[in-house]
Phi, psi and omega in degrees: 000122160311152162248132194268112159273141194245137189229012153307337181280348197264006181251339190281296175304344158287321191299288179333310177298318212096011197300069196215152149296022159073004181181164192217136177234154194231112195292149190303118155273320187287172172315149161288088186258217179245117220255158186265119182248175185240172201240051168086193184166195164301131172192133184267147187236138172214122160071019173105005189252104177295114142243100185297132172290160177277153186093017175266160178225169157263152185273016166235173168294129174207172204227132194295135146289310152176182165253159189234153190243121203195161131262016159207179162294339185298315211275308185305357178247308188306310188305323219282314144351271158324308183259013170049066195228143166290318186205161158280138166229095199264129192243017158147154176244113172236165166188110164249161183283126182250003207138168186218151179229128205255131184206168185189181170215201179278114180101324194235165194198149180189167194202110196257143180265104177285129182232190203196127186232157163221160191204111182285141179189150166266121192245131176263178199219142170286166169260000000 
């Protein structure tokens, strides 16, 4: 008789930790084109990672690999990384209110906001 192995606990405890990249990429499909570059600008660097803000352009030709969905700047220089891309072109910032945590004592009271941010971005490769 097999003896059968059950992997559900050890797929349940990867879920649990959080063990993940920190971010979800969606690979480029459409055509490659001649992409609009600008003529340089502010562009912040995290962890060794060019990131243009949006309406920034890079000032050479490069060509898109694809896009990430992330919460923090940390984890988007990790993608930019993972998928061996040169720089980030962040295409948007959100940060909504999730909720709230309400707190007090004798005399004082106060209501702190929980929030959520997410940041949308194109990670590019130079030519």
């Amino acid at each position: 008789m097999k003896k059968m192995i059950c992997l559900w606990p050890l797929s349940l405890a990867l879920c649990l930790c959080g063990c993940g990249p920190g971010y979800t990429f969606t690979p480029w499909a459409g055509p490659q084109g001649n992409w609009t570059t600008g003529p340089g600008g502010y562009v912040r660097t995290v962890d060794n990672v060019q990131m243009y803000s949006p309406g920034q352009l890079p000032s050479r030709s490069y060509y898109i690999i694809g896009a990430v969905n992330t919460d923090s700047e940390d984890n988007l220089a990790k993608a930019v990384r993972d998928k061996h891309g040169d720089a980030a072109m962040i295409s948007g910032e959100s940060v909504r209110r999730t909720g709230s945590i309400g707190w007090g004592g004798p005399g004082f009271y106060g209501v702190t906001p929980l929030t959520s941010k997410t940041i949308t971005a194109n990670i590019i490769k130079y030519r």
